[in-house]
N, C-alpha and C positions, 0 to 999 in steps of 0.2 A: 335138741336145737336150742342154742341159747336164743337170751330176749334179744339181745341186738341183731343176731340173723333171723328171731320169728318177728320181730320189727319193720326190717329189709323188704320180708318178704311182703307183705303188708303195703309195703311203698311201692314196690314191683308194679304191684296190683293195682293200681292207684290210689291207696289210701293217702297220699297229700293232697287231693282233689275230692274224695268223694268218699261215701261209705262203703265198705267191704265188705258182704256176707262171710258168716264162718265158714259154710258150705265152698266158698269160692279157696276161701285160702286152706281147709282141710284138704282139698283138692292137691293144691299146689306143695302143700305142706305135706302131702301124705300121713295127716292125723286123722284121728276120728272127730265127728262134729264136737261129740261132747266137750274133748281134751281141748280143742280149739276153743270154744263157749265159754271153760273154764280160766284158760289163760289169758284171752282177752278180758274178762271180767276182773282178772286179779289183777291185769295192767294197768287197766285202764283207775281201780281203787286205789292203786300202790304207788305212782308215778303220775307222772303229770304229761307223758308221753304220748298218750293213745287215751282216746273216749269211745264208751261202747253204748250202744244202745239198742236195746230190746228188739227183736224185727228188724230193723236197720241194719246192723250189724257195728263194724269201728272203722273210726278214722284217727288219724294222726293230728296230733296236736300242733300249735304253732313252735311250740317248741318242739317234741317228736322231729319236724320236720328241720329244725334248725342243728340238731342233734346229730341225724341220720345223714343231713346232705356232705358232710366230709366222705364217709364211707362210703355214698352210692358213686361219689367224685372219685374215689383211690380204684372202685371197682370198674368203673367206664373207662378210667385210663388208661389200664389195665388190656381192657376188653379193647381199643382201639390200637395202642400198642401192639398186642399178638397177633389181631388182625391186619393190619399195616404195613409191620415189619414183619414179621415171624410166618406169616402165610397161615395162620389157624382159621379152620373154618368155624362161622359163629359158635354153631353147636361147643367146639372144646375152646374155643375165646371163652364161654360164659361161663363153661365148666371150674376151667383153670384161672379164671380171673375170682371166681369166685373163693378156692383155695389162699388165694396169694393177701385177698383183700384182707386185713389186718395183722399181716403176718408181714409188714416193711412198716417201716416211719415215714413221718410225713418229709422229712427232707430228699427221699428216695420218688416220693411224689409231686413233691416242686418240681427236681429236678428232671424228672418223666414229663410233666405239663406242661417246662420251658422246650424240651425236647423235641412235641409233637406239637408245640406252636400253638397252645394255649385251645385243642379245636373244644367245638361245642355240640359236639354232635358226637354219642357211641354209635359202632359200626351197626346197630340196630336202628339209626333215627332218633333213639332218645335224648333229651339235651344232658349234658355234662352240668350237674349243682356249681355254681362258682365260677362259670366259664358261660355261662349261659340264664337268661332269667329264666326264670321258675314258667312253667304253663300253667294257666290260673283257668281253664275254664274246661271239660273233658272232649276230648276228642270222638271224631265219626271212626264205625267199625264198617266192616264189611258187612254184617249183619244187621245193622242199624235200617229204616228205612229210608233208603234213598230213591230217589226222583228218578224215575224211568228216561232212559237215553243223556243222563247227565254225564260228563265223566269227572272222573274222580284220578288223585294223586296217591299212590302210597305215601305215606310219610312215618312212618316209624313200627313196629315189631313188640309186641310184648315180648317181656324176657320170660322163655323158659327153654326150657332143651328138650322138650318133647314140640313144642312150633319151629323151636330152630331144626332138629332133627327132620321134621315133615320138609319145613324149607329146602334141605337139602336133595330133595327127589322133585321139586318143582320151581317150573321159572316163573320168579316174580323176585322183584325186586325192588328197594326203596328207590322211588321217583317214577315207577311206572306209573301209565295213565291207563285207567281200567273204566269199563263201565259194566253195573250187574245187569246179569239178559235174566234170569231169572233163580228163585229160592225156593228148599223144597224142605223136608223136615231136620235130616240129616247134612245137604249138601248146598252149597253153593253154586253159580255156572256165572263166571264172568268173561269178558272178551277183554286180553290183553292188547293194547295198540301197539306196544314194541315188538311184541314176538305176534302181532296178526294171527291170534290163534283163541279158541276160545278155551278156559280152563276149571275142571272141577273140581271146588276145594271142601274140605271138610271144615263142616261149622265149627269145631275145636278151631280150624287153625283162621277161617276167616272172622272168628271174632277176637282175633290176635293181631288182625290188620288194620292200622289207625290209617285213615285217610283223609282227604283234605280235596272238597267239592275244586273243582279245577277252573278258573276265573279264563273268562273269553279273552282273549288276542285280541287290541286292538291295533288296528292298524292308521296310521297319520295318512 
């Protein structure tokens, strides 16, 4: 894996907002902890990209993330593109967007951007670098503790193809309004409002679900 996709992958994660355990991204990287340890430690001495730190783990620099945000921009575009037009389900969107992303110029990505009308949003929820401001502060999981009887919004999807893959066998979808009935070691149990049915998700994939506490209805 090169540094600019073990980079990527880093940003996936959140690392422009917060620190990132080895352990999370050995995971996602399919490295061992150590090799992971090692290369953030040499990145983070070698460039001025990535900072690591002991127990904490790395995050992305101001620059890392001024660096990165062309790429994560050519790959959302990408990824909204083949989902759009081309009818790809997420799963092979993030797959094959993933292929494609530095392998065109960016004149091929202007002209994709004026294309599909400048949007800000990939077909996951995440915003589009350059098209959308940055989120500055981190987002609610499904696994987080939330407020009994509150509901809540999906609003966006980690990227991975093992959450998109599970997605594809269950209904939930960005903008639904969900409330959790209850959490167990392994599993999740939430009540979807759209499909009025209650759903059991695995904690891999409901700690892959950003959501967004859901503001009362006023009415005049």
């Amino acid at each position: 894996m090169s540094d600019l996709n073990f980079l990527k992958l880093i940003y996936e994660l959140g690392g422009y907002l917060h620190n990132v355990s080895n352990g999370d991204i050995a995971k996602k990287a399919h490295l061992s902890n150590a090799s992971v340890t090692e290369r953030t430690r040499n990145l983070s001495k070698n460039t001025d990209l990535l900072s690591y730190t002991r127990y904490y783990g790395s995050k992305l620099t101001a620059n890392g993330i001024t660096i990165l945000n062309p790429y994560i921009q050519q790959q959302r575009l990408i990824e909204v593109w083949l989902v759009n037009d081309l009818g790809f389900s997420l799963e092979a969107a993030h797959k094959e967007s993933d292929i494609l992303t530095n392998q065109i110029n960016q004149h091929f990505i202007d002209r994709l951007n004026d294309r599909l009308n400048y949007p800000k949003f990939c077909p996951h929820g995440n915003i589009i670098p350059n098209n959308s401001p940055m989120i500055t502060t981190d987002q609610l999981t499904l696994t987080d503790e939330l407020i009994p009887d509150q509901e809540y919004v999906v609003k966006s999807f980690a990227e991975d193809s093992y959450v998109f893959s599970i997605l594809e066998t269950i209904d939930i979808k960005l903008q639904d309004t969900v409330r959790l009935l209850s959490s167990a070691e392994d599993n999740i149990i939430i009540f979807n409002l759209r499909t009025g049915t209650k759903q059991l998700l695995p904690k891999t994939l409901a700690e892959s679900i950003r959501i967004q506490k859901k503001s009362p209805v006023v009415i005049d």
